[in-house]
Backbone as JSON, one array per atom type, in Angstrom:
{
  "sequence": "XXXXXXXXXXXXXXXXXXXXXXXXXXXXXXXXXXXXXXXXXXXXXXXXXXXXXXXXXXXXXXXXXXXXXXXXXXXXXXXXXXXXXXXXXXXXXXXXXXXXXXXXXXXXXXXXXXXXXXXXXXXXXXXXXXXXXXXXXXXXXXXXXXXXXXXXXXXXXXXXXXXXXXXXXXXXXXXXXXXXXXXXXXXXXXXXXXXXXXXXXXXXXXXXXXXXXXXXXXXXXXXXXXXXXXXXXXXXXXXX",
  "N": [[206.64, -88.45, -150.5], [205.39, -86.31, -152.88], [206.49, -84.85, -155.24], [207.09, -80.71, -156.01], [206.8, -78.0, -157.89], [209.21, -75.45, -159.02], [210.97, -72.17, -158.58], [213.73, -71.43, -160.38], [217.11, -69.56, -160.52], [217.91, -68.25, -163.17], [220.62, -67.83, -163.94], [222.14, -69.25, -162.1], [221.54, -72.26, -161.49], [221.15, -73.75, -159.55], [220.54, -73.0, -157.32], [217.32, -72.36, -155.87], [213.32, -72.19, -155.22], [210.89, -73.63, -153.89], [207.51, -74.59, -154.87], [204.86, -74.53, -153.04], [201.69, -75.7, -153.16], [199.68, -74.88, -151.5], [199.97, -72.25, -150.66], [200.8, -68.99, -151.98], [203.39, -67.34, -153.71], [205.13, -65.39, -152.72], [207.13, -62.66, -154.18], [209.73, -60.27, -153.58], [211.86, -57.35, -152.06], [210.99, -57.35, -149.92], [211.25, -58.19, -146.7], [209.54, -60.07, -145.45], [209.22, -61.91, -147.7], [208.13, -64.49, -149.67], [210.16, -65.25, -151.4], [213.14, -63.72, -151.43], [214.54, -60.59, -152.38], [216.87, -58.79, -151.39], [218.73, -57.84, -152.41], [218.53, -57.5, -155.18], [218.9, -55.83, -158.34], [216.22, -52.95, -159.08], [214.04, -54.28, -158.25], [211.33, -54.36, -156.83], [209.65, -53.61, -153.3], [207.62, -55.26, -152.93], [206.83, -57.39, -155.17], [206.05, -59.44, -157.15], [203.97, -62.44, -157.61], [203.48, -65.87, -157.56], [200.98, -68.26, -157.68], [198.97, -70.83, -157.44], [196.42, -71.63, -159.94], [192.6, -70.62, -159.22], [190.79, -71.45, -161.1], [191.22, -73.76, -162.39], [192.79, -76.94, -162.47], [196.08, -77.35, -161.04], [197.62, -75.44, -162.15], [199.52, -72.79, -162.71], [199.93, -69.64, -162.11], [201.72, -66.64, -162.57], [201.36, -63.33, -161.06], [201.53, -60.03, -161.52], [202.19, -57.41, -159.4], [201.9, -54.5, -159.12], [204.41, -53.37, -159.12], [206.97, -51.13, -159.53], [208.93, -51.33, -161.74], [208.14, -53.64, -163.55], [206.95, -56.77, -164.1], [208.07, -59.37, -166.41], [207.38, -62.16, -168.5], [208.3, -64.36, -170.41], [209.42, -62.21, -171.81], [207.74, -60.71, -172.55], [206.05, -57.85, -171.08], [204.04, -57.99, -167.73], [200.07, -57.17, -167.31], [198.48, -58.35, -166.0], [197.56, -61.68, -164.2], [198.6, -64.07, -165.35], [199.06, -67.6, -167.25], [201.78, -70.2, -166.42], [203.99, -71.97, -167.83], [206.35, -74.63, -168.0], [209.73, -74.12, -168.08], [209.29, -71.33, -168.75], [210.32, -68.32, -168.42], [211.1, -65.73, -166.34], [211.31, -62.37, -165.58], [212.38, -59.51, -163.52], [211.74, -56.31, -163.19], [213.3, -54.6, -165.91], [215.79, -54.73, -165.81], [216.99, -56.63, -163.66], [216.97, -59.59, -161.96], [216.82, -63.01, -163.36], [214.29, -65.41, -163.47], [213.5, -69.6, -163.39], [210.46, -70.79, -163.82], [209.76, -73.97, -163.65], [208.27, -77.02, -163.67], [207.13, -79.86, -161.67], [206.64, -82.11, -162.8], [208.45, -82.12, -165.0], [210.9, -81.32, -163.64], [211.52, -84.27, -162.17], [211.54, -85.67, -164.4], [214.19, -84.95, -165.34], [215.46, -85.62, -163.44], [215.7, -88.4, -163.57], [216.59, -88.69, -166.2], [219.64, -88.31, -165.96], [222.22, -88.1, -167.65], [221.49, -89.41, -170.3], [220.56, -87.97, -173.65], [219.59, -84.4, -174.03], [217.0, -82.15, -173.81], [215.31, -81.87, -176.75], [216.54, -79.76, -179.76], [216.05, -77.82, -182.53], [218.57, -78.56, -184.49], [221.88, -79.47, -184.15], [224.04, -79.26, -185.82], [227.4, -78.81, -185.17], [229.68, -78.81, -183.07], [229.09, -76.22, -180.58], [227.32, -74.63, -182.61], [223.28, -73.88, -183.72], [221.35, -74.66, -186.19], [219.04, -73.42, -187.14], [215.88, -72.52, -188.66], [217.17, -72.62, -191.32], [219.08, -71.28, -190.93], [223.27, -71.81, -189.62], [223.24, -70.86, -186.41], [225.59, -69.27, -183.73], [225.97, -70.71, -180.62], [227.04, -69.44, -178.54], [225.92, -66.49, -178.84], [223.72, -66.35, -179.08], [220.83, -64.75, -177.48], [218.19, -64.65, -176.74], [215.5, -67.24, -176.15], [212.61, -67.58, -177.29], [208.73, -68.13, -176.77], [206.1, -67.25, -178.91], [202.68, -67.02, -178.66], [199.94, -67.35, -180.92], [196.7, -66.39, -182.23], [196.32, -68.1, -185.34], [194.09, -67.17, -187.25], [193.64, -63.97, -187.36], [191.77, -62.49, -187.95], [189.24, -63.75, -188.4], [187.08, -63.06, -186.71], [186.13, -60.45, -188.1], [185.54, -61.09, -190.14], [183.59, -63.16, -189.82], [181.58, -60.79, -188.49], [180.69, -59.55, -190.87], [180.05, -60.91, -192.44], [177.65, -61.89, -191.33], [176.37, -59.09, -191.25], [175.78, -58.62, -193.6], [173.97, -60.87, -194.72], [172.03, -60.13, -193.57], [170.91, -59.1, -196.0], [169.77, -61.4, -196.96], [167.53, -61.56, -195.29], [164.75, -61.82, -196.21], [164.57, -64.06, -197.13], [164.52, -66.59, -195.44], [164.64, -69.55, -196.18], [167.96, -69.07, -197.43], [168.63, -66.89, -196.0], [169.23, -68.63, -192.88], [171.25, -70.78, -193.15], [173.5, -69.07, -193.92], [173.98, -67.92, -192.33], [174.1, -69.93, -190.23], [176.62, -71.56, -191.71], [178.48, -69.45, -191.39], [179.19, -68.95, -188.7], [179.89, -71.4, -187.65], [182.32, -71.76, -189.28], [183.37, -69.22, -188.34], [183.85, -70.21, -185.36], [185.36, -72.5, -186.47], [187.99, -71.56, -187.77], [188.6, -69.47, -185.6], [189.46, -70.43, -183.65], [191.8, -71.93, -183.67], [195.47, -71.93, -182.83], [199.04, -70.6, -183.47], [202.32, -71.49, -182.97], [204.77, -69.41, -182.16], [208.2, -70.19, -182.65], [210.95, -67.93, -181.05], [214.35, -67.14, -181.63], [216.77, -64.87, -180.56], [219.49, -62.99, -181.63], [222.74, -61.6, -180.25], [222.91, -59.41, -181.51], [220.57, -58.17, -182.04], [219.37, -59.55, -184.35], [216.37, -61.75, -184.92], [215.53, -64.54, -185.4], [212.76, -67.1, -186.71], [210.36, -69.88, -186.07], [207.83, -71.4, -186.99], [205.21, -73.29, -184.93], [202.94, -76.24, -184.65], [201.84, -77.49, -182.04], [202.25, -76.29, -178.82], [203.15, -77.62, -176.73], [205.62, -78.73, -178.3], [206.63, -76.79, -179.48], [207.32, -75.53, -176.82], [209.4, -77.59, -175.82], [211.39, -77.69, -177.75], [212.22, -75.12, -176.91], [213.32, -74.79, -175.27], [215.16, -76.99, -175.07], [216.97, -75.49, -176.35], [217.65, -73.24, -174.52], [218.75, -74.68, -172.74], [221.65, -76.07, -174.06], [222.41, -73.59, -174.3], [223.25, -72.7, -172.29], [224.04, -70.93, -168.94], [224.49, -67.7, -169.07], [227.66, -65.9, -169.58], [228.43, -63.04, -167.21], [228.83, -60.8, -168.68], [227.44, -60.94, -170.82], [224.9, -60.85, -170.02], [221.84, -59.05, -170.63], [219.14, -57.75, -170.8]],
  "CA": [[206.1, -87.09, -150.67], [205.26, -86.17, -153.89], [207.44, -82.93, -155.63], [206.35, -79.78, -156.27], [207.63, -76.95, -159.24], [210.11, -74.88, -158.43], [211.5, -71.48, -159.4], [215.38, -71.54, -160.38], [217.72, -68.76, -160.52], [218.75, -68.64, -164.56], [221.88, -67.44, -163.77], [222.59, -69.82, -160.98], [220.67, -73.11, -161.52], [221.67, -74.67, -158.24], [219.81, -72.08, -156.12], [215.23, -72.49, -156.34], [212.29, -72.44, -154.58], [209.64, -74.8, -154.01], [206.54, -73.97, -154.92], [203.71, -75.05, -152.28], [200.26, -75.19, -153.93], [198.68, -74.12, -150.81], [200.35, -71.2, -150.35], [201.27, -68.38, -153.21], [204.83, -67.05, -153.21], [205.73, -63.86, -153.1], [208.83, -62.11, -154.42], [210.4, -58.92, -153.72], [212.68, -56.64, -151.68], [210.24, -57.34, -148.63], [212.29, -59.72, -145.76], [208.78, -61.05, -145.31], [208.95, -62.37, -149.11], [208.82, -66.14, -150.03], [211.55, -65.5, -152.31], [213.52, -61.92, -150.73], [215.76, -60.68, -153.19], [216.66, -57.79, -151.23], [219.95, -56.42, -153.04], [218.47, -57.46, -156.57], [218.14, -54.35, -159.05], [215.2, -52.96, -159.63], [213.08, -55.21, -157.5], [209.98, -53.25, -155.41], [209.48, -54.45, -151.88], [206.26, -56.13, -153.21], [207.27, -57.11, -156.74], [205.48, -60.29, -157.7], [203.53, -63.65, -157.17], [203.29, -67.0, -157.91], [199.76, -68.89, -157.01], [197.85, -71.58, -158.66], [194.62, -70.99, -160.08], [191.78, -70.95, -158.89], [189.57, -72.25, -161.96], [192.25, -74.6, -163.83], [193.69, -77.44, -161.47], [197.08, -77.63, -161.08], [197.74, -74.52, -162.92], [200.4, -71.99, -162.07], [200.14, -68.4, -162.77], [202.36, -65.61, -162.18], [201.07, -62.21, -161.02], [202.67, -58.05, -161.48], [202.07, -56.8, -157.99], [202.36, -53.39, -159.03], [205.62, -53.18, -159.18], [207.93, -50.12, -160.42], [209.94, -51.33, -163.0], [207.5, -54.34, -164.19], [207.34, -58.14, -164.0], [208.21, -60.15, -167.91], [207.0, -62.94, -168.94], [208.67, -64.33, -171.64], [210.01, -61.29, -172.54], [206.43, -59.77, -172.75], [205.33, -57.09, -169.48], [202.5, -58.83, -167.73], [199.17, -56.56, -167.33], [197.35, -59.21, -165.16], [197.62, -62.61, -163.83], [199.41, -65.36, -167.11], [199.3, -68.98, -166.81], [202.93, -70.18, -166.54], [204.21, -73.59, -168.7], [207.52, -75.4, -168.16], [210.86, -73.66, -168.41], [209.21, -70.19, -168.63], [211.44, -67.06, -168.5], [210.3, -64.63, -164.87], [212.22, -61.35, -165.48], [211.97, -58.86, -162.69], [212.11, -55.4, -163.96], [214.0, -54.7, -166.95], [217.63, -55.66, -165.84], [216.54, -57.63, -162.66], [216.93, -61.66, -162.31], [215.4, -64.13, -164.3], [213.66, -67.07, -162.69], [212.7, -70.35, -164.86], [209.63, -71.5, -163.69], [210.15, -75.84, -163.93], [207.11, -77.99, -163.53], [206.88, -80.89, -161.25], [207.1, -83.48, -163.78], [210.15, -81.84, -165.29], [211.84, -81.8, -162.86], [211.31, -85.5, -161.87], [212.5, -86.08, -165.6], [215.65, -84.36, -165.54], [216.53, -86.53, -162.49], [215.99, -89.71, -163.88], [216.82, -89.02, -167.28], [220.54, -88.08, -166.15], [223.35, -89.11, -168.51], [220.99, -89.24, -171.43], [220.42, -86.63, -174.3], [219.18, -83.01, -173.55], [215.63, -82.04, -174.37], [214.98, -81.32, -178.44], [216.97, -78.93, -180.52], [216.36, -78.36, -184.33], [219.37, -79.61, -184.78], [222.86, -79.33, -183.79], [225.15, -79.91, -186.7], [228.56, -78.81, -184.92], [230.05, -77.94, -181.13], [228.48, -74.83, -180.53], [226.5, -74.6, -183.58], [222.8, -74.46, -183.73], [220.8, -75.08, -187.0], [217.73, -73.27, -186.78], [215.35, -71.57, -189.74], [217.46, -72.63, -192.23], [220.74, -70.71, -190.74], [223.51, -72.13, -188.62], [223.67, -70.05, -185.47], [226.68, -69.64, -182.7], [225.15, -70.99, -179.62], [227.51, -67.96, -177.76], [225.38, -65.38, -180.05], [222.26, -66.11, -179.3], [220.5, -64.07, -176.43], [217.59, -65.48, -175.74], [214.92, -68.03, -177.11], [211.0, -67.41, -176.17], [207.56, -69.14, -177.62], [204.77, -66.24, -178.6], [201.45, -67.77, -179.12], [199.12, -65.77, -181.87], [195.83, -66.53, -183.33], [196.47, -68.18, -187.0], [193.27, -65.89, -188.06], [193.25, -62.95, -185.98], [190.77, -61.93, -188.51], [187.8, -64.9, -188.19], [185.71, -62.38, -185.92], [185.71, -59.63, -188.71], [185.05, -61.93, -191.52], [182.19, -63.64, -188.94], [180.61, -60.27, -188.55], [180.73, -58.95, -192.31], [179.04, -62.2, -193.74], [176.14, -62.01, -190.42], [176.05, -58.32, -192.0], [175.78, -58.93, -195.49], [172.97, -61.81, -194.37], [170.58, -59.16, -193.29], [169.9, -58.39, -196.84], [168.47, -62.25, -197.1], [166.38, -61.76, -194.34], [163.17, -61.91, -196.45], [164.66, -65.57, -197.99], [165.16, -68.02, -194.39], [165.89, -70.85, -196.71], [168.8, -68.71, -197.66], [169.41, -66.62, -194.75], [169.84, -68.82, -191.95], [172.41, -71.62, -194.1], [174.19, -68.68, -194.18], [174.39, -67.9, -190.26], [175.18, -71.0, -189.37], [177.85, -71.53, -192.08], [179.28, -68.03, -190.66], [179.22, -69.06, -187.32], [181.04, -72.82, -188.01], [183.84, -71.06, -189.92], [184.43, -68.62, -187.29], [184.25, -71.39, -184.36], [186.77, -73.06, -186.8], [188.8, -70.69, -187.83], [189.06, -68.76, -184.51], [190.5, -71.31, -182.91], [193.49, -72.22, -184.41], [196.72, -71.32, -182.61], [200.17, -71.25, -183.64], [203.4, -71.12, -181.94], [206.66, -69.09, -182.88], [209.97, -70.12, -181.43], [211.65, -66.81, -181.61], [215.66, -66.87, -181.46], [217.28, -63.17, -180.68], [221.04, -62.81, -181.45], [223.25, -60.22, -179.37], [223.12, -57.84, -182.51], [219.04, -57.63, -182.35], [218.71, -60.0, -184.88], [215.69, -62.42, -184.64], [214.9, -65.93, -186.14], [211.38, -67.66, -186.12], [210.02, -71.15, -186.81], [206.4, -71.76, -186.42], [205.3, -74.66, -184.57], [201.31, -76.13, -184.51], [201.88, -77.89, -180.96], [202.82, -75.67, -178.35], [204.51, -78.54, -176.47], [206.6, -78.88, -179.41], [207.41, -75.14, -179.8], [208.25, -75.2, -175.34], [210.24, -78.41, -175.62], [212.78, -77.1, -178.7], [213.28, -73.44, -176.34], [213.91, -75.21, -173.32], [216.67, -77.48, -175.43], [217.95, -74.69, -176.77], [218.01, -72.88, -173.91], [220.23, -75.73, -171.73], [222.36, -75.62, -174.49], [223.18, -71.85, -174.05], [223.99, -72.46, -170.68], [224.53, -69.81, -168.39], [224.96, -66.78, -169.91], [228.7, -64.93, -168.77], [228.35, -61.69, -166.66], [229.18, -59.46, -169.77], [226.69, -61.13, -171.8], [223.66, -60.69, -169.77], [221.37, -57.65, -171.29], [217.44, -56.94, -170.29]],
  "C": [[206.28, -86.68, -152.12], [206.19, -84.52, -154.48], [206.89, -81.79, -156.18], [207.35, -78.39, -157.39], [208.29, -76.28, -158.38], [210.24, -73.75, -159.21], [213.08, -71.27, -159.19], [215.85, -70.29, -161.22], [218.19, -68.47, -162.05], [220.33, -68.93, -164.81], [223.34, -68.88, -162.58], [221.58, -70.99, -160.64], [220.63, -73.87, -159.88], [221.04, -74.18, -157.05], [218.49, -72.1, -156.85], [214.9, -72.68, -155.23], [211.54, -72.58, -154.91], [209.1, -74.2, -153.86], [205.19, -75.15, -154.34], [201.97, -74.67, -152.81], [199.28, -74.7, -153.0], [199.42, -72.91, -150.04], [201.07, -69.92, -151.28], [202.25, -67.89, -152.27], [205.01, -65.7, -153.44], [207.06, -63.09, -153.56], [209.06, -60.82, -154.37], [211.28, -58.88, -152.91], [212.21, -56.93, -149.73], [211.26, -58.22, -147.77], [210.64, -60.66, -145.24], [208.37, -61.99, -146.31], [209.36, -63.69, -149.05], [210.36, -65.91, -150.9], [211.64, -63.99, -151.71], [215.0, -61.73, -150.99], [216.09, -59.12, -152.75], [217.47, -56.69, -151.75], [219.73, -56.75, -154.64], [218.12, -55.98, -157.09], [217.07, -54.34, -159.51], [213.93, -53.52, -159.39], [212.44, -54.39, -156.36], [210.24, -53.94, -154.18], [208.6, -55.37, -152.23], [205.99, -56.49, -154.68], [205.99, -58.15, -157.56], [204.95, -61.37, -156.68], [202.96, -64.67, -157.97], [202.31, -67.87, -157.32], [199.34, -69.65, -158.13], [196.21, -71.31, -159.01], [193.97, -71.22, -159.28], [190.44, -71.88, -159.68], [190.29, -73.58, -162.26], [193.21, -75.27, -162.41], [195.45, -77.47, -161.87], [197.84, -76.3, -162.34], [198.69, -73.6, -162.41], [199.96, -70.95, -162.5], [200.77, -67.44, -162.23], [201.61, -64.05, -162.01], [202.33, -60.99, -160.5], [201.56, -57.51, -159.83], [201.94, -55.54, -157.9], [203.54, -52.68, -158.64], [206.44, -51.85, -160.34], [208.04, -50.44, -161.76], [209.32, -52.78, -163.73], [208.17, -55.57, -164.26], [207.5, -58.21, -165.6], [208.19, -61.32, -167.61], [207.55, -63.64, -170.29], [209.18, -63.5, -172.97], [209.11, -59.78, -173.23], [205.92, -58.9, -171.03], [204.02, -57.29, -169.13], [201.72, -57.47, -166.77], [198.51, -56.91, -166.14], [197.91, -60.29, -165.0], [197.59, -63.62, -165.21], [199.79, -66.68, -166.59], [200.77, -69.27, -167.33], [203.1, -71.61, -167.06], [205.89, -73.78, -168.44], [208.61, -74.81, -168.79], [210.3, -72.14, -168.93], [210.33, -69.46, -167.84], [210.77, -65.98, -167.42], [211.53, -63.41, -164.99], [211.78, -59.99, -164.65], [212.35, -57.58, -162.46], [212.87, -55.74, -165.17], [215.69, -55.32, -166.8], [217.8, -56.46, -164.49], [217.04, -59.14, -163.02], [216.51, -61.9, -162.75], [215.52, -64.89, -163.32], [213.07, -68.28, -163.96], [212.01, -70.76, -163.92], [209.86, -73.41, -164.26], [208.85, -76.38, -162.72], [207.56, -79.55, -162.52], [207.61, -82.4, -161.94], [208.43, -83.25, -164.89], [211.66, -81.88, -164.77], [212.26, -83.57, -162.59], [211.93, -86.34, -163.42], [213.72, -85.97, -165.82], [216.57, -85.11, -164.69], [216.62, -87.78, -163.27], [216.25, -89.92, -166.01], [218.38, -88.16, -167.49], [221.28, -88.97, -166.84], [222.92, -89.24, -169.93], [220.86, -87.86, -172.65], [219.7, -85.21, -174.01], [218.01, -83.17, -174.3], [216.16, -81.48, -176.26], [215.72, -80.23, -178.69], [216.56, -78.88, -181.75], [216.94, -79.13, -185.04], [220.55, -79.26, -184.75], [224.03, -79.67, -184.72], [226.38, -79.83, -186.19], [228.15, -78.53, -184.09], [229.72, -76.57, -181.63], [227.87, -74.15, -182.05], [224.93, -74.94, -183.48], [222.1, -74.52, -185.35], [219.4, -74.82, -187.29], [216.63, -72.17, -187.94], [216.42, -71.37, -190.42], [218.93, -71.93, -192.21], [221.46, -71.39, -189.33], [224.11, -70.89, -187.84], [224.59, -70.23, -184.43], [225.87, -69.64, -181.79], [225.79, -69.7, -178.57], [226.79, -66.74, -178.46], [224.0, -65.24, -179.67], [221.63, -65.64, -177.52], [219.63, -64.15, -175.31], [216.42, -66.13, -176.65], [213.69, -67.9, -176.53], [210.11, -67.94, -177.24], [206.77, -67.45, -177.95], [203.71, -66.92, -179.14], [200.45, -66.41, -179.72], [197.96, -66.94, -182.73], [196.33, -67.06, -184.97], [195.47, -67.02, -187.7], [192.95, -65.41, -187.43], [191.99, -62.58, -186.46], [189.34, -62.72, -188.81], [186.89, -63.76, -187.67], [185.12, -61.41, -186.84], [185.02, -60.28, -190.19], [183.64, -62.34, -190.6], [180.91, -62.17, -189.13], [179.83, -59.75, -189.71], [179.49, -59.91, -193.06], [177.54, -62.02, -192.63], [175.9, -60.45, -190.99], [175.04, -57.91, -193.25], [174.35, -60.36, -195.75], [172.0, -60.9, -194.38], [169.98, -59.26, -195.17], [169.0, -59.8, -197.65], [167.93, -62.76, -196.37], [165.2, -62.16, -194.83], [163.34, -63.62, -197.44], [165.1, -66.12, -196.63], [165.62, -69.05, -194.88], [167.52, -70.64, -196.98], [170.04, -68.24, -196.62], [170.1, -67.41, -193.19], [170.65, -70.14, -192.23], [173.18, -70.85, -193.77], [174.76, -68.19, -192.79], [175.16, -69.0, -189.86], [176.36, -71.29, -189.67], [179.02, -70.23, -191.38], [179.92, -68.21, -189.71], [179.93, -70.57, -187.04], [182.27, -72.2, -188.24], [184.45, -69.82, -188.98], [184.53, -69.35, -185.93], [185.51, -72.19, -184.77], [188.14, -72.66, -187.15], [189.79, -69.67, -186.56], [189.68, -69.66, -183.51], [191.25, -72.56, -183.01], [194.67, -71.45, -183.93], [197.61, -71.58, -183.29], [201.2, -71.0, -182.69], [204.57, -70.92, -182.44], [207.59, -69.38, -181.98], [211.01, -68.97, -181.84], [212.99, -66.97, -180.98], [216.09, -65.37, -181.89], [218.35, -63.51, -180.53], [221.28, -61.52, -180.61], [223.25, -59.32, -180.11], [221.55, -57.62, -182.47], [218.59, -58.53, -182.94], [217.91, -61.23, -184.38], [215.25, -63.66, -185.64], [213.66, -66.71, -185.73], [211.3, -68.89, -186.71], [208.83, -71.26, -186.07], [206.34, -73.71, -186.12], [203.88, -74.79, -184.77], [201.06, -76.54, -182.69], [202.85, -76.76, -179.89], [203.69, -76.39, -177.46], [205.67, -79.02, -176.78], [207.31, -77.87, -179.55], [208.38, -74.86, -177.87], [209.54, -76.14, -175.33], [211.43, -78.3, -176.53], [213.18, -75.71, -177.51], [213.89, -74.0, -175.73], [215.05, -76.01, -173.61], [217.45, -76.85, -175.49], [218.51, -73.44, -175.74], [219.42, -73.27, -172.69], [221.13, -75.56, -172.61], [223.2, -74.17, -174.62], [223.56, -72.18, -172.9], [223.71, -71.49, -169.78], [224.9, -68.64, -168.79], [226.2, -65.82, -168.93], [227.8, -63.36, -168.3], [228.57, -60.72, -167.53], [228.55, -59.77, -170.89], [225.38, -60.63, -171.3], [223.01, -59.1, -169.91], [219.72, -58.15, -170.83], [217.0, -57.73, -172.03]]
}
């Protein structure tokens, strides 16, 4: 029987639930809830859900149920239905549980790649030291580690329309004018889609460290090191 993703407790790795692709999961306060967290804080009766797409095989996405105190996503409050990636962060209200979302094939790695080295870090120069944007950070210090994905040129569409603008006025030259469309319209096809990916580290004082990545597999597979490395975070560390 083949394995299926799971969502695991942050706090309490040892406790998850399997996620059945023909059936979305529900989470709240409800006792009819796939997951029924009924003395968690801050958790609605009808808080959230976990279903795979419908367009995009094998796809996970998390949906806000209309919930009180709001589902997070990576540390971001989700609007609508967000495709979920490997060692994602499920925070349920503001001082609620986390859940990590873990993929199939991650899982299935983690078993058979016991005893071996932990997923990617920057770089670990000392015990409890990490090494990250150029400063070494205390791995007890740091709060929490998340990806944000952002347009490289948010601004391609306004440059696109300015130059198809600014074209009109060599409408009465076609040899001229439509070179200049198409070039327009290349450079914002190329331009506009270009992602990058920040790995943002937050210390317990606020402060924040970034390192851009171009691969977002590259930018999930450093959090998710650096996240095992944090561990568990103590009961008098954990903050919203």
């Amino acid at each position: 029987m083949s394995a299926h993703p799971r969502l695991l407790l942050r706090d309490d790795p040892g406790r998850s639930v399997p996620l059945d692709p023909r059936t979305p999961l529900s989470i709240g306060r409800d006792p009819t809830s796939g997951l029924c967290l009924s003395q968690a804080q801050g958790v609605s009766r009808h808080h959230a859900l976990v279903r795979v797409s419908r367009t995009r095989a094998g796809q996970w996405l998390l949906c806000d149920l209309g919930s009180a105190n709001g589902t997070y996503l990576e540390g971001a409050r989700l609007r609508d239905c967000r495709p979920l990636s490997d060692g994602d962060e499920i925070r349920l209200g503001l001082q609620g549980p986390v859940l990590q979302f873990r993929t199939a094939t991650a899982i299935a790695s983690a078993a058979s790649a016991a005893g071996r080295p932990a997923a990617p870090v920057l770089a670990q120069p000392a015990a409890g030291q990490l090494d990250f944007a150029g400063r070494s950070l205390p791995l007890d210090r740091i709060r929490s580690a998340y990806v944000r994905s952002r347009r490289r040129h948010p601004q391609a569409f306004s440059w696109w329309l300015l130059l198809c603008l600014g074209g009109l006025l060599l409408l009465p030259f076609p040899w001229l004018f439509w070179p200049l469309q198409l070039g327009a319209l290349a450079g914002w096809i190329l331009l506009g889609s270009r992602w990058e990916h920040l790995l943002e580290v937050t210390l317990q004082d606020g402060l924040a460290y970034r390192h851009r990545f171009d691969s977002l597999e590259t930018a999930l597979a450093h959090r998710n090191g650096i996240r095992k490395a944090m561990g568990p975070a103590p009961a008098s560390a954990r903050r919203p």
